[in-house]
N, C-alpha and C positions, 0 to 999 in steps of 0.2 A: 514628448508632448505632441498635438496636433501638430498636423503639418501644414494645416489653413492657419492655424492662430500665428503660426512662424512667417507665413507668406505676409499677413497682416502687419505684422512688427516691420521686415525687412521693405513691403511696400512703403509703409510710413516713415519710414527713416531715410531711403531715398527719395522720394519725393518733397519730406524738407531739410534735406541735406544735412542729415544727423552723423555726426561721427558715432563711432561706435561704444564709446565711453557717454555722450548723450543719449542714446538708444537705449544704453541699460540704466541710464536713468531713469529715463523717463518710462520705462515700463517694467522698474523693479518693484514696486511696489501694487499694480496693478497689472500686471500679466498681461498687458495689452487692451486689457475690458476699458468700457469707459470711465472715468471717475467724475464723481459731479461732489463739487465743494463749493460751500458760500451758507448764506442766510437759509434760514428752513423756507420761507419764501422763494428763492429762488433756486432750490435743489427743488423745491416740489416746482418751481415751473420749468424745468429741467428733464424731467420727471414728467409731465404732464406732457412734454412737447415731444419726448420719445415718444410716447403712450397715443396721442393721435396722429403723429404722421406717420401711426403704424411701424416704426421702427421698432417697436418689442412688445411686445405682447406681454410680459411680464419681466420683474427683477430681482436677482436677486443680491443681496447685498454684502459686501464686506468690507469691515471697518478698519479703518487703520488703526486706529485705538478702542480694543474693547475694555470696560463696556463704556468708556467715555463718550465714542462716538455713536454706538448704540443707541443709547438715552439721548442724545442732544438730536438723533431722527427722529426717535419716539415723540420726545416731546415739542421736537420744532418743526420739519418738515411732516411729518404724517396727520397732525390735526390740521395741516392747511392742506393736504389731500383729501382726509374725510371732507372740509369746508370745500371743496369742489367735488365732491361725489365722485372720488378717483378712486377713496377706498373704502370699504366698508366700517363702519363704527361698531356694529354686531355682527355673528356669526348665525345664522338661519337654524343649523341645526344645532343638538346637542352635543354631538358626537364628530372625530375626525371623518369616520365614515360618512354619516350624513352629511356634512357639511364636502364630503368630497361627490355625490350623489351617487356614492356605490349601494348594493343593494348587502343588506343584514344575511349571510353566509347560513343555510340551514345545517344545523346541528350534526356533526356524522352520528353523534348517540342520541337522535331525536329517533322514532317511533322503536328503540328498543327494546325486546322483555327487560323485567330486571334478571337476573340470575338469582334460581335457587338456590342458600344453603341447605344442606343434609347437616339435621341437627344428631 
């Protein structure tokens, strides 16, 4: 594994005086990443408070329980981020591409003859 993610764990463990049997506790199930649990209320202000003190620019998520935990973001924490405009409710375009602002790839068999068969 990284060798920052490793620096990260062992910084944190000494500094709150983790034994090592706590250490792997506390980041067996999270790899070190951050975890936010509680109310969808207050994972989305969780969520909100990374998001403007610029501490992440974006998340991505994984669940302790799929798709238990899944659904209980879907439908608790992420309509109280659309209701603060943290995330969007629609997608602009119709396609993955558009919606990623890549440009539609020209054809390599665009201005080709057809080939003749010899009948």
């Amino acid at each position: 594994r990284s060798r920052s993610r490793l620096n990260i764990v062992v910084d944190a463990a000494e500094r709150d005086g983790l034994t090592l049997r706590q250490t792997a506790i506390r980041y067996a199930d999270s790899f070190g990443h951050l975890r936010i649990m509680g109310s969808g209320k207050s994972v989305a202000d969780q969520v909100q408070n990374w998001f403007e003190t610029k501490a992440a620019d974006g998340f991505v998520l994984r669940m302790a329980y799929a798709p238990e935990s899944l659904k209980d973001f879907a439908t608790l924490a992420l309509p109280e981020l659309q209701k603060r405009a943290l995330f969007r409710t629609e997608y602009a375009g119709k396609t993955l591409r558009e919606n990623l602002g890549l440009a539609k790839p020209v054809s390599i068999h665009a201005n080709k003859p057809l080939r003749k068969t010899s009948a």
